[in-house]
BAKEBA-951131 format. One record per residue (C-alpha): x, y, z; residue in one letter. Coordinates in steps of 0.1 Angstrom, whole numbers, padded with zeros to 4 digits, always signed. Example, Ala and Ser with C-alpha at 12.3 -4.5 7.8 and 13.67 -1.06 7.14 Angstrom:
! residues 2
+0123-0045+0078A+0137-0011+0071S
***
This chain:
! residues 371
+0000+0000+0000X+0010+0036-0009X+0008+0060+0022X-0008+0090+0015X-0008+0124+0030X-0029+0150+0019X-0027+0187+0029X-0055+0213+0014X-0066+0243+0035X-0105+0240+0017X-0124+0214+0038X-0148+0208+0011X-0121+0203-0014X-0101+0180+0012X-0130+0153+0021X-0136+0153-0021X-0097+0147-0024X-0099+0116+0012X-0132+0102-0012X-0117+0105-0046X-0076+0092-0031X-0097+0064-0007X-0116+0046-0038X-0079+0037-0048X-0073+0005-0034X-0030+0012-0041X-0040+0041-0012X-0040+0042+0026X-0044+0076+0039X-0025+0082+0067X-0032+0118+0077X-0054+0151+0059X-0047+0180+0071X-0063+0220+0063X-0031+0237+0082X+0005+0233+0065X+0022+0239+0096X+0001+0208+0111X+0011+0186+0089X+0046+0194+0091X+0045+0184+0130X+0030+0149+0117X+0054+0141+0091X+0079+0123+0115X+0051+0099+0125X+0034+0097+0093X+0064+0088+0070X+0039+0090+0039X+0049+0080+0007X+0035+0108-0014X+0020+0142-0002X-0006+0153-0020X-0004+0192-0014X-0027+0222-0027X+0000+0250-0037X-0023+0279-0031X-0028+0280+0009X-0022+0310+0032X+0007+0311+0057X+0029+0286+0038X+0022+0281+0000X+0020+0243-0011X+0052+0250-0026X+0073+0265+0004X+0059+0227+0023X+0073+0209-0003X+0104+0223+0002X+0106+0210+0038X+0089+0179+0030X+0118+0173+0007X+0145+0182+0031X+0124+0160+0062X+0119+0134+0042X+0139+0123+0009X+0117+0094-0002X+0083+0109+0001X+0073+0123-0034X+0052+0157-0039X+0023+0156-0060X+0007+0192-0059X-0030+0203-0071X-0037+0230-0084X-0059+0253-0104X-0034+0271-0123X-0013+0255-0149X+0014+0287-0140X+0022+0265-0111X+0036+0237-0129X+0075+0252-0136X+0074+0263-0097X+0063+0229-0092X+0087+0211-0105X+0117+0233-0089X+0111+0218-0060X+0114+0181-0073X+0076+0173-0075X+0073+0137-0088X+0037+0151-0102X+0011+0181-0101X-0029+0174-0107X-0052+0206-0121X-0086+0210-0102X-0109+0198-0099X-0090+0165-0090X-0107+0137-0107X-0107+0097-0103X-0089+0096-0135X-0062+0122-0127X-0052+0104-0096X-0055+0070-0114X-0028+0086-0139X-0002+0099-0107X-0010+0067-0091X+0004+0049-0127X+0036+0066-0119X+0041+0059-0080X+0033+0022-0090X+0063+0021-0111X+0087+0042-0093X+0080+0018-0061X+0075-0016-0075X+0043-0021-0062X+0026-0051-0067X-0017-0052-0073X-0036-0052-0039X-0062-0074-0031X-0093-0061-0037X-0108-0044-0008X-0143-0055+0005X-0147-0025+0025X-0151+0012+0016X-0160+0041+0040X-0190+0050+0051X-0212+0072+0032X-0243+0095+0038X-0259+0112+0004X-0289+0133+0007X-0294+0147-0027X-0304+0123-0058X-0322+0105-0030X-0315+0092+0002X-0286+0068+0006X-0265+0053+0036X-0237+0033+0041X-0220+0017+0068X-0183+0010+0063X-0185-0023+0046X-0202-0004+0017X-0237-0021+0024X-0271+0003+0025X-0283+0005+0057X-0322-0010+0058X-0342+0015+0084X-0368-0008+0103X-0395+0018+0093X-0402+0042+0078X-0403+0063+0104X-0374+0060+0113X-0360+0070+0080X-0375+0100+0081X-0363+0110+0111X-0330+0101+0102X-0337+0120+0071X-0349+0151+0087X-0318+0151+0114X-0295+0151+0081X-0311+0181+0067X-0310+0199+0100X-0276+0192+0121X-0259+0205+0153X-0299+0222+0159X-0320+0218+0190X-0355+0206+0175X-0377+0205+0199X-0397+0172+0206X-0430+0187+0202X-0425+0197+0165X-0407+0164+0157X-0442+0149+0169X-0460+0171+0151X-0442+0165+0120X-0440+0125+0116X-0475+0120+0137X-0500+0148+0134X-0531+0122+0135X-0523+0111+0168X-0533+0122+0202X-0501+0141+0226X-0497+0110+0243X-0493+0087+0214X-0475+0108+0192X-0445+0109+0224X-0451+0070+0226X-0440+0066+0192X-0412+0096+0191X-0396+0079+0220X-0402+0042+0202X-0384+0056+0171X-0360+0078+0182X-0345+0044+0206X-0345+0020+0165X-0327+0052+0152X-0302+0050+0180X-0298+0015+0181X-0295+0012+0143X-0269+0037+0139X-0247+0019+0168X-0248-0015+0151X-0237+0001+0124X-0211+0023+0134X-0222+0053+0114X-0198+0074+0133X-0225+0102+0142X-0242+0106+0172X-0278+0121+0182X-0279+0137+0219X-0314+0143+0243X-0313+0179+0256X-0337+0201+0275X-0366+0204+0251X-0361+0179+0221X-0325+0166+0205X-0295+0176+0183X-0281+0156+0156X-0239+0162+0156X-0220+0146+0126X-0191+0143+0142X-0163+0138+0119X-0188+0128+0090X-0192+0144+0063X-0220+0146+0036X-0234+0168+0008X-0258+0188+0029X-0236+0198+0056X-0209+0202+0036X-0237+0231+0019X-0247+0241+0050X-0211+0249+0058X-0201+0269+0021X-0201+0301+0022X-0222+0313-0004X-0208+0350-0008X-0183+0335-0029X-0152+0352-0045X-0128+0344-0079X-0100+0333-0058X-0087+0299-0065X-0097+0283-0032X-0132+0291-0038X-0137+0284-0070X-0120+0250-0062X-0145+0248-0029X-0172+0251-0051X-0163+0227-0081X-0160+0203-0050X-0194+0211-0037X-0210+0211-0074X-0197+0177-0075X-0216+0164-0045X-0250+0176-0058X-0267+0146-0077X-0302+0160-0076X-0333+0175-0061X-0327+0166-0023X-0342+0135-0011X-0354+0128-0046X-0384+0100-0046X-0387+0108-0008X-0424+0121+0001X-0416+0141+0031X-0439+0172+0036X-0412+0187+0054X-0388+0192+0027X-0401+0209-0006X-0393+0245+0007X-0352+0230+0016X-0351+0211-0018X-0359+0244-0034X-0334+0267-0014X-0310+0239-0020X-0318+0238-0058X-0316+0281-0063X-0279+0274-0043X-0268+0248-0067X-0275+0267-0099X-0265+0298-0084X-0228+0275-0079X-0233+0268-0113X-0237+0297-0134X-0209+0316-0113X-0185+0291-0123X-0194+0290-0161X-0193+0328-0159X-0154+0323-0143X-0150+0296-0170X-0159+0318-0200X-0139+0347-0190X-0111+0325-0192X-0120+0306-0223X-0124+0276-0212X-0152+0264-0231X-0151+0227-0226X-0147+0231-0187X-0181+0254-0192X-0196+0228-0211X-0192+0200-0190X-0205+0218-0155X-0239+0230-0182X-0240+0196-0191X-0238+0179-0158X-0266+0205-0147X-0288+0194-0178X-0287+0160-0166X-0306+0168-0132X-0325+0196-0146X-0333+0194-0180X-0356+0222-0189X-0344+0253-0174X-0346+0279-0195X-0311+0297-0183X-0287+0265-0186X-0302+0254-0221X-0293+0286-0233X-0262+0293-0219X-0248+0259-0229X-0265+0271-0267X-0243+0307-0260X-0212+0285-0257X-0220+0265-0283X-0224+0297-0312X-0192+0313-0290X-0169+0283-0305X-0192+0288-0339X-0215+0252-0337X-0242+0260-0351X-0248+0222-0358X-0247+0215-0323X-0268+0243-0313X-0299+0228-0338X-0294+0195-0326X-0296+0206-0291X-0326+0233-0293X-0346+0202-0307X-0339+0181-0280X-0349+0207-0256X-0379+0217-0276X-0393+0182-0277X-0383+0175-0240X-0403+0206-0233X-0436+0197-0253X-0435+0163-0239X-0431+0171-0201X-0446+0207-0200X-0472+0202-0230X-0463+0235-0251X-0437+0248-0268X-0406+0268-0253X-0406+0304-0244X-0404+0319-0279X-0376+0343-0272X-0356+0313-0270X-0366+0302-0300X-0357+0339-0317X-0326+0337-0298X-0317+0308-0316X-0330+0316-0351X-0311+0351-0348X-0277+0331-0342X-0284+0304-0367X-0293+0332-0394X-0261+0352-0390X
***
C-alpha cells in the first residue's frame, strides 16, 4: 500500500480529495490535514509515501511545504493540485514527482498513481471489500456503513427522522415539532409513545452500524452532531455562499457542485422538505452559473460545457442553462450543435410541459443560426 498524505486548507475540497484518493485500493491515507504547519509536526510519524499538497494556501504556500517535506523526508514524493497551470514550472523546482489541475478527478489520480506504481515496484492489492462509510442526501436518500452495504431502516419512520436530522444538524429541535411532523393524527400521548419508540430503533440502528455520528437528548427535544462525518448537505450548509474568484473558492465550489446529484431526497415524500429542496436547488445553480461565468472569462469552453452539461442532466428544462450551454455553443461557432440541441430541448419541453418553449428562445436561436 501507498501511504498517503494529503494537505489542502478548503475542507470541502479536502474530504472530495480523502473520497476521490480512498476509492484507490493502491491508497492508505494516513493523515489530511487544512493547516501546512500541522502537517509538518505529523510528518515524522506519518512517514507517507506521497503528499498530495494544494499549492495555493495561506501562511505557507504548497510549494514552500514541499520544500521541507523534501529536506524532512527524501523518499516521500510531492504531487501538488492546483488550479493554475502557472504553477507547474514552480512545481517542478522543488522536485515534484507530479502536479494534478482542479478539480481533482478519479482519472487524474489513477494517472499519478500509474507513476508511483512504477517508481515503487508495487505489486496489485487485493481487492478491498470494505469502503467508508457514506451518507448522500441529494439524488435520494442513501447510507452506508463502512462495509459499503445500505443501511435498511426498520421503518419508515425512522428514516424520516434520520432523514430530517441530516437536513437539520448541530440544531436543538424541539420534541413537540418532531411529533408534530412524523404524527400529526395522533393524540399528545401517542404521538410521544411513538417519538420515543423511534427515536430508541434510530439509536440503536446507527450503533450497530457504526455510522460514526451521534444524536444527543437535551432540554426540550435533540441535536443531531455529525461528528467527523461528512456529507453533501452539511458540507452546503457549511459553504459560504458570498463566494469570490480566488482559487480556493472556486476549487471549494467545483467540489461542492460535485456532490449535488439531484433534487434533495429525490423520490422521498416528506412534507417537510419541498421549501429546503428548493433553497437547495436556487444554491446549486447559483454554484453553477458563477463558475461557467469564471470559466468563459477565461476561455475555457469545454470546462463550461461540462458543468452545463452535468446541470442538464438533473435539470433538464431550465430555460437559463439550455441557453447558456447554446451561448457556448455559437461562442466556439457550432451552429450544428446548437440545432441538434434546441430540438432536444424543444421536444423534452412539449413532452413534459405540453407547449412549446418560451419563444424568445426560439428567436434567440433563429437570430444566431441566421447570422
Amino acid at each position: 500500500m501507498i501511504k498517503v498524505m494529503i494537505v489542502e486548507d478548503e475542507k470541502p475540497i479536502l474530504d472530495l480529495m480523502k473520497h476521490v484518493i480512498g476509492q484507490n485500493d493502491y491508497y492508505t491515507i494516513v493523515g489530511a490535514f487544512t493547516h501546512p504547519l500541522e502537517a509538518l509536526a505529523c510528518l515524522p510519524d506519518l512517514c507517507p509515501d506521497v503528499a498530495f499538497l494544494d499549492v495555493e494556501m495561506p501562511k505557507m504556500n504548497g510549494l514552500e511545504l514541499g520544500a521541507k517535506i523534501n529536506e524532512l523526508s527524501e523518499h516521500t514524493k510531492i504531487v501538488f493540485t492546483t488550479a493554475y497551470k502557472k504553477y507547474a514550472l514552480d512545481a517542478f523546482k522543488v522536485y515534484a514527482f507530479d502536479y494534478i489541475l482542479k478539480p481533482v478527478t478519479p482519472a487524474a489520480i489513477e494517472r499519478v498513481t500509474d507513476r508511483l506504481v512504477k517508481q515503487f515496484q508495487i505489486t496489485p492489492p487485493i481487492k478491498q471489500s470494505e469502503n467508508s462509510m457514506s451518507i448522500q442526501c441529494f439524488g435520494g436518500l442513501d447510507v452506508r456503513n463502512s462495509a459499503g452495504e445500505v443501511v435498511r431502516w426498520p421503518t419508515r419512520k425512522s428514516e424520516e427522522l434520520f432523514a430530517y436530522f441530516l437536513c437539520h444538524p448541530k440544531q436543538d429541535i424541539n420534541k413537540w415539532h418532531l411529533t408534530d411532523l412524523l404524527w400529526s393524527e395522533m393524540d399528545e400521548d401517542r404521538a410521544t409513545h411513538n417519538l420515543h419508540n423511534t427515536m430508541y430503533r434510530l439509536k440503536k440502528i446507527m450503533k450497530e452500524q457504526e455510522l460514526g455520528i451521534d444524536i444527543q437528548k437535551t432540554n426540550e427535544g435533540y441535536m443531531f452532531h455529525p461528528m467527523d462525518q461528512n456529507y453533501d448537505v452539511w458540507a452546503f450548509q457549511q459553504y459560504d455562499f458570498s463566494f469570490s474568484q480566488k482559487s480556493q473558492s472556486t476549487s471549494a465550489a467545483e467540489a461542492l457542485c460535485a456532490m449535488y446529484k439531484g433534487p434533495l431526497l429525490d423520490r422521498k415524500d416528506y412534507l417537510w422538505k419541498a421549501p429546503l429542496e428548493e433553497a437547495y436547488r436556487k444554491k446549486y445553480t447559483t454554484l453553477v452559473s458563477k463558475l461557467v461565468e469564471l470559466d468563459l472569462a477565461s476561455q475555457e469552453w469545454q470546462r463550461g460545457l461540462r458543468k452545463l452539461e452535468d446541470y442538464l442532466l438533473i435539470y433538464p428544462l431550465h430555460e437559463e442553462m439550455n441557453t447558456a450551454l447554446m451561448d457556448i455553443y455559437a461562442r466556439c461557432d457550432q451552429k450544428q450543435n446548437i440545432i441538434q440541441h434546441y430540438a432536444k430541448f424543444e421536444k423534452a419541453y412539449r413532452l413534459e410541459l405540453e407547449m412549446d418553449p418560451p419563444r424568445q428562445i426560439r428567436n434567440w436561436v433563429e437570430r444566431v443560426i441566421g447570422e
